[in-house]
N, C-alpha and C positions, 0 to 999 in steps of 0.2 A: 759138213757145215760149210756154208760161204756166206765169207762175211767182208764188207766194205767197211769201212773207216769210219762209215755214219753209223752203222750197226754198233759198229768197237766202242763208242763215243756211250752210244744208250748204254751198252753194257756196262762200260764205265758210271753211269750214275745208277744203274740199276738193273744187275742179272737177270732178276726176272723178267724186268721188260725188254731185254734181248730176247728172251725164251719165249716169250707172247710175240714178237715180231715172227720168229720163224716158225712156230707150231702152233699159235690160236689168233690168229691178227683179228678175225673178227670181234672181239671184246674193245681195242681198243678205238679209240675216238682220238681222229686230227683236232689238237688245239691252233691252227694255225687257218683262222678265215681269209688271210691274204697269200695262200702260196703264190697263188699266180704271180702277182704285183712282186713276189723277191723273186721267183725266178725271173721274171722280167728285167729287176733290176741285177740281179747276179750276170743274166748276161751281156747286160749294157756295160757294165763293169770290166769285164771277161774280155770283151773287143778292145777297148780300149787301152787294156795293159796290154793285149797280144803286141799293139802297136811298139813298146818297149821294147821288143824283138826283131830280128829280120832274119828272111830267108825259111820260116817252119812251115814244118807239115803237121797239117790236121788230122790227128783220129776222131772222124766223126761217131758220136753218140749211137749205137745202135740194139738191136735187140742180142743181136751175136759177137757175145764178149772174145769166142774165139779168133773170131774175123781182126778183134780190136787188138785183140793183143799181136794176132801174125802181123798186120800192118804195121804194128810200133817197134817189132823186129825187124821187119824188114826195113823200115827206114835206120831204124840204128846199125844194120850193116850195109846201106846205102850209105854211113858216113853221114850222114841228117845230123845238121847241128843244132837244131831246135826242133822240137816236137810238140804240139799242144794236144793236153787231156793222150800223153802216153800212158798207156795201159798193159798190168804186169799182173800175172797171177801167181800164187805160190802156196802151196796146195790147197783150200780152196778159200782166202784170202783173196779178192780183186781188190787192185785201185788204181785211180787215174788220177798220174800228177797233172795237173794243169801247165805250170810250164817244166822244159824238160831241156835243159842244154846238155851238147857233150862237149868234152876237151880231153886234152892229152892228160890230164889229172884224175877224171873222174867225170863222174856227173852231176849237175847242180839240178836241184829242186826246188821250183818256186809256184809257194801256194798262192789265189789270189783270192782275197779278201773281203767283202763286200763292206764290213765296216770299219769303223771307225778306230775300234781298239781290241787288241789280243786276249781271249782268253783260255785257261789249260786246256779244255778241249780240244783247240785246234792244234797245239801242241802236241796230245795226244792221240787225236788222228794222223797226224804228220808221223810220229812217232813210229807206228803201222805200217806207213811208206818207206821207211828207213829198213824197220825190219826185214819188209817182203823183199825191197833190192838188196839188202844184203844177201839175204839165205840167196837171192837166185845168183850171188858171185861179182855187183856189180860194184867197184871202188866211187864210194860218194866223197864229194868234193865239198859240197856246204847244199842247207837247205837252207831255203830265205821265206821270207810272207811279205808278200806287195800289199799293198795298203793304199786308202786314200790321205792323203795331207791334210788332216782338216786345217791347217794352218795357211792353204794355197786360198790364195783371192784371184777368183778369174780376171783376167784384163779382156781386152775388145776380143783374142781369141783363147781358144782351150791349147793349156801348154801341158801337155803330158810327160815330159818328165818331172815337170815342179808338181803336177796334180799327184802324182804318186811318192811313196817312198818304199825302199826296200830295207828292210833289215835281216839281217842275217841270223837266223837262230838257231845253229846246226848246234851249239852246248847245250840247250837248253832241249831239244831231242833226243840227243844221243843220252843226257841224264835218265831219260825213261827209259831206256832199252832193258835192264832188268827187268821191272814192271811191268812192260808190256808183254815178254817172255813169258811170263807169269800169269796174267790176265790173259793172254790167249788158249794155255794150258787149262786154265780155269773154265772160259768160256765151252773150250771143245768139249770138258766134259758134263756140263750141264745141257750141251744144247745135241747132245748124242742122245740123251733119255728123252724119249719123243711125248711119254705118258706123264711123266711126273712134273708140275710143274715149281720148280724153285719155290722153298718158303719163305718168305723174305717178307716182312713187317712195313707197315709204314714208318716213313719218318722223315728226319732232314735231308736224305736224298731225295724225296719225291719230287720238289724244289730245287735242286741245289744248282743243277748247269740251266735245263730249259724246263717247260712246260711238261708235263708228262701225259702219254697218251694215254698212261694205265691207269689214270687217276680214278675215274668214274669206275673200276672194273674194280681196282681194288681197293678204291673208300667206300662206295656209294654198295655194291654187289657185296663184294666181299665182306666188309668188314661194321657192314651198316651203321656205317655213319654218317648222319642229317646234315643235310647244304650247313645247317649254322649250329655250330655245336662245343666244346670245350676247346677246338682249336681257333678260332673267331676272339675266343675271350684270352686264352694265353697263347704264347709263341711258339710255335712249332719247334719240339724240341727242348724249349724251355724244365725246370724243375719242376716246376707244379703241373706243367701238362704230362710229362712223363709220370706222376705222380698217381694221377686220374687214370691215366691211360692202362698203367700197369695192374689197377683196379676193376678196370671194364667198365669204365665211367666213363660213355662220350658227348652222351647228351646233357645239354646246363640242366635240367629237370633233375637231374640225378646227383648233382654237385651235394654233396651233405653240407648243412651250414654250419657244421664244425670245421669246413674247410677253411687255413686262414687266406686272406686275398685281400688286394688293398681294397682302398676304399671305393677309387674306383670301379675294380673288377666287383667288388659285391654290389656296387648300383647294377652294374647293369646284368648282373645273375639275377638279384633279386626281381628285376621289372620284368626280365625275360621271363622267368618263373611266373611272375604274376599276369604277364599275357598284355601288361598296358604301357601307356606312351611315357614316358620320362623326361621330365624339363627341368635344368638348370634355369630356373626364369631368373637369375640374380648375374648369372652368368654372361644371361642372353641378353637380359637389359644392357650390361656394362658394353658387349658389342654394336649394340643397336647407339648407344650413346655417342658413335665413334661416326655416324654417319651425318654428313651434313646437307641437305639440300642447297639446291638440287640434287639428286642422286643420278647418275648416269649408269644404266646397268649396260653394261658392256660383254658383246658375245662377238670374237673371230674366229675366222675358218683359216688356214695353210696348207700350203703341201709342203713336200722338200725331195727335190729331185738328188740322189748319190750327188750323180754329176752337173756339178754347178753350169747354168745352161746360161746364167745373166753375169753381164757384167759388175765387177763389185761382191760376187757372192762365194762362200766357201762350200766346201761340198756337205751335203744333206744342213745344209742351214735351211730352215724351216721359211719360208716367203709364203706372208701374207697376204689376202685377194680381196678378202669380204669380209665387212662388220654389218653390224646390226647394233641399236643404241633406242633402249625408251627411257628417256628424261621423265624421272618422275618428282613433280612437283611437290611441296608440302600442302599443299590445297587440294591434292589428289590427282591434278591435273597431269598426261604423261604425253609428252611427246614421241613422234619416232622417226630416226635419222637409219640410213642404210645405204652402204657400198658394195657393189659387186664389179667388179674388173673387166673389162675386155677380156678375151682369150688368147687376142696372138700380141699381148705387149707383156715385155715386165711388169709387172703390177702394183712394185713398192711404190714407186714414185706417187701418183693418183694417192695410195690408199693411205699415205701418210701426209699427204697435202689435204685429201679430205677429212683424217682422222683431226687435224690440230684445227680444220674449221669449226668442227664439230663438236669437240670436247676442251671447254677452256685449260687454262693450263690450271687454273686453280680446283677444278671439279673434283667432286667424289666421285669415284668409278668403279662400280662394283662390278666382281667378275666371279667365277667359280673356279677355285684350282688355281689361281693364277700364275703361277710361275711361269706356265709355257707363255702365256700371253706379256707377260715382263722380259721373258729374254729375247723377245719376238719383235718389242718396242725397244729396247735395248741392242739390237742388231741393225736396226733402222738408223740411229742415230749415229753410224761411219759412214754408211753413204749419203747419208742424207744432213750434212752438219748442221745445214742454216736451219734444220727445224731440231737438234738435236738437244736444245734446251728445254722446247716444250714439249716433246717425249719423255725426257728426264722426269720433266713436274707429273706428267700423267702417271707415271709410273710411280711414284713417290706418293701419289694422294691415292693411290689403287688399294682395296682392300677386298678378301676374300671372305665371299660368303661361304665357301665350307668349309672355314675355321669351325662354327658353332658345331655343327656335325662330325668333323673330324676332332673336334676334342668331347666328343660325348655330350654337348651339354643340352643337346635333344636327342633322342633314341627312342624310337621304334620297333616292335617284336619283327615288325615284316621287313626292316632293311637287313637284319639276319647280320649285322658287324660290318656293312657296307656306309659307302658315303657318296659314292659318288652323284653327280647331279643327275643323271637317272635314277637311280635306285630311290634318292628323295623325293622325285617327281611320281614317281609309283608309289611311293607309300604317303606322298600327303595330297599330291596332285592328281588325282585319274581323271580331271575331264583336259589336263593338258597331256597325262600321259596317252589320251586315246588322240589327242591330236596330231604326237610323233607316229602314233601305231598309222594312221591314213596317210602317213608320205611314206608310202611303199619302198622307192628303190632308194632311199636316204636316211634311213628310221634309223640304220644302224652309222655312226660317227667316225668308223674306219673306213666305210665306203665314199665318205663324204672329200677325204683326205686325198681322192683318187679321180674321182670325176673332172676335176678341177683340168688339169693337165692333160686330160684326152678331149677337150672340148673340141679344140683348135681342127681334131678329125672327124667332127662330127657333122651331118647334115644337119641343115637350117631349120627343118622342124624339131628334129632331135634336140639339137644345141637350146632353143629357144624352150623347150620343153624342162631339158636340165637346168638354165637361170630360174625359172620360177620354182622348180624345186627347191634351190640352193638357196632364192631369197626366202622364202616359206619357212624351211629349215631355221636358218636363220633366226628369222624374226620372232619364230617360236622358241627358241634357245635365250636371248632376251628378257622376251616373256614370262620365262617362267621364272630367270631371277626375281622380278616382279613379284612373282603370286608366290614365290618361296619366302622373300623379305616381308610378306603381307602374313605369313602363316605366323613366321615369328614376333610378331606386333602382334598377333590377337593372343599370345601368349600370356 
């Protein structure tokens, strides 16, 4: 068995998807369409703490862990007082601490972090590294986790030691040392039987630290259970889905209507059984009542770089580039308003001097989802003070359109217990949803989060190629507030 600390981690939410990492990888499927972009940022992160140090030597990344480890020996008896990504095996355990001090005490271990805030995981990976140097005889001193500060505001330049913090959490590892004695025991011996794969059920683990690669393998494969089904309507884990479950009841078709459930849950069994659309129209009237014209339907784009690159900004705070805005009239009448940013300027400034021309302070402003977009205007208003009263109002008069959706009071068989503003767009809209399908390299909304900030290295046809995607985007994003607040009026 060889296993790293990321493997230890899966094992920890779920044995058998260790045992599918090392003896059937092909069943499972990466949830993660951004690696690239974290490892990108993991290592802009990585450089930047090294700077917290001086005087180390690099064990470079390679395919030959043996190479990795003699090198991390050999500088520990060259007396090397700092070592980055040293590497230690112990029987067949590898891992690589990131930072690696020596002193006459011991040695200190410092993990580094890419976000914001800790959780058991990393503890428990850490935990692993504790183990391995001990068994190999080495006296540890303390392990720490370096961290960004989301509390640091950059000035004119990058101050690295306020941009980071270290905490120390050498009690808080050394508590798992049982546990992981234990859970390693455990792991060797399921991952010795190369045939048999762990029986192991679904459930609150599938969820419980990340995403799970084995999902599709063993919901969908195994255990044939339909994209929308008893777990959609009750909460994983909950009484009454345990309930069903232990029945072999996964599909709503199959829910007995002796079953009790509120009132709720039996609207939406019952429409889903019957195959048709469901409207709270009493519901939907009282939200429609809230909206005053003008109505400004409002759609932004952001990124958020880790590392705060502007001044005034804290790290992965979300900075806004681009809106899009159709005024739509009570006459029927809509206007359309739209910003897109330079590439090589900070872009608050423009986008919030343009937003207040644009959207009175007293306007209705309708959004989808909006929180991200309120705490986006809400972060605007510290650097920006002299407009930070008419931020305030906009946000104050902002109301979200997928209230009505996410509290049920329209439902759909084809959104399958979804709400988001695609899934809506797909089941009421298809001649906008084929309009997202025709912007190719933008269609999906995590790519859009990312273009943004690579402009600045792009060629002049290129670049000019990407704005009009972005305003496209955009505008169609907008847009379909529009045709969605139009679906619920013919209600």
């Amino acid at each position: 068995m060889t296993l790293s600390k990321h493997l230890y981690t899966q094992g920890i939410q779920c044995s058998k998807l260790l045992w599918l990492q090392k003896h059937n990888r092909n069943v499972l499927k990466s949830q993660n369409s951004n690696t690239f972009i974290n490892v990108e940022t993991d290592n802009e992160i990585k450089l930047l703490a090294y700077k917290l140090f001086q005087n180390a030597v690099e064990i470079v990344n390679t395919s030959d862990v043996s190479q990795m480890i003699s090198l991390t020996q050999k500088s520990l008896k060259n007396d090397v007082k700092t070592i980055y990504n040293a590497t230690f095996k112990y029987e067949d355990i590898v891992i690589n601490v990131d930072v690696l001090t020596k002193s006459e005490d011991g040695l200190s271990l410092y993990h580094i972090e890419n976000s914001l805030f800790t959780d058991i995981t990393l503890i428990q990976s850490l935990a692993v590294q504790y183990y391995v140097l001990k068994q190999l005889g080495y006296e540890i001193k303390d392990i720490n986790n370096i961290k960004l500060n989301r509390l640091y505001q950059r000035g004119n330049t990058l101050e690295i030691r306020k941009l980071f913090k270290i905490h120390n959490i050498t009690n808080k590892v050394i508590q798992l040392e049982d546990e992981t004695i234990t859970n390693l025991a455990h792991f060797k011996t399921i991952l010795t039987d190369q045939n048999n794969e762990p029986n192991i059920d679904i459930g609150k683990h599938c969820d419980s630290h990340h995403s799970c690669e084995a999902e599709d393998y063993c919901w969908r494969i195994q255990k044939k259970i339909p994209e929308y089904s008893i777990f959609n309507i009750f909460k994983l884990g909950s009484k009454k889905q345990k309930q069903l479950y232990s029945k072999g009841i996964v599909k709503i078709e199959d829910i007995p209507n002796s079953f009790w459930m509120t009132a709720k849950q039996e609207e939406l069994v019952e429409h889903y059984k019957l195959k048709e659309q469901y409207a709270n129209k009493e519901a939907i009237k009282t939200f429609l009542d809230t909206l005053n014209y003008p109505i400004y339907h409002f759609f932004c784009n952001s990124f958020h770089h880790a590392i705060p690159n502007f001044k005034e900004s804290n790290p992965y705070e979300e900075i806004p580039f681009q809106y899009s805005i159709h005024i739509e009239h009570e006459n029927g009448k809509i206007e359309y308003k739209e910003y897109l940013s330079p590439d090589d300027i900070d872009p608050r400034y423009e986008f919030t001097r343009k937003l207040c021309e644009d959207i009175p302070q007293d306007a209705t402003v309708l959004g989808y989802n909006i929180n991200s977009i309120q705490n986006i205007l809400k972060n605007l208003a510290s650097p920006y003070s002299a407009r930070s009263e008419h931020l305030h109002n906009i946000n104050k008069n902002m109301k979200d359109l997928m209230m009505p959706f996410e509290e049920k009071h329209i439902v759909s068989p084809s959104m399958k217990g979804y709400y988001d503003k695609r899934t809506v767009v797909q089941s009421f809209l298809p001649e906008i949803e084929s309009s997202y399908s025709k912007l190719e390299e933008i269609e999906n909304n995590k790519k859009v989060l990312h273009i943004f900030p690579k402009m600045n290295k792009m060629e002049k046809a290129q670049k000019e190629k990407t704005r009009d995607y972005l305003k496209e985007y955009s505008k169609l994003n907008s847009l379909s507030s529009v045709k969605i607040l139009e679906k619920l009026k013919e209600l």
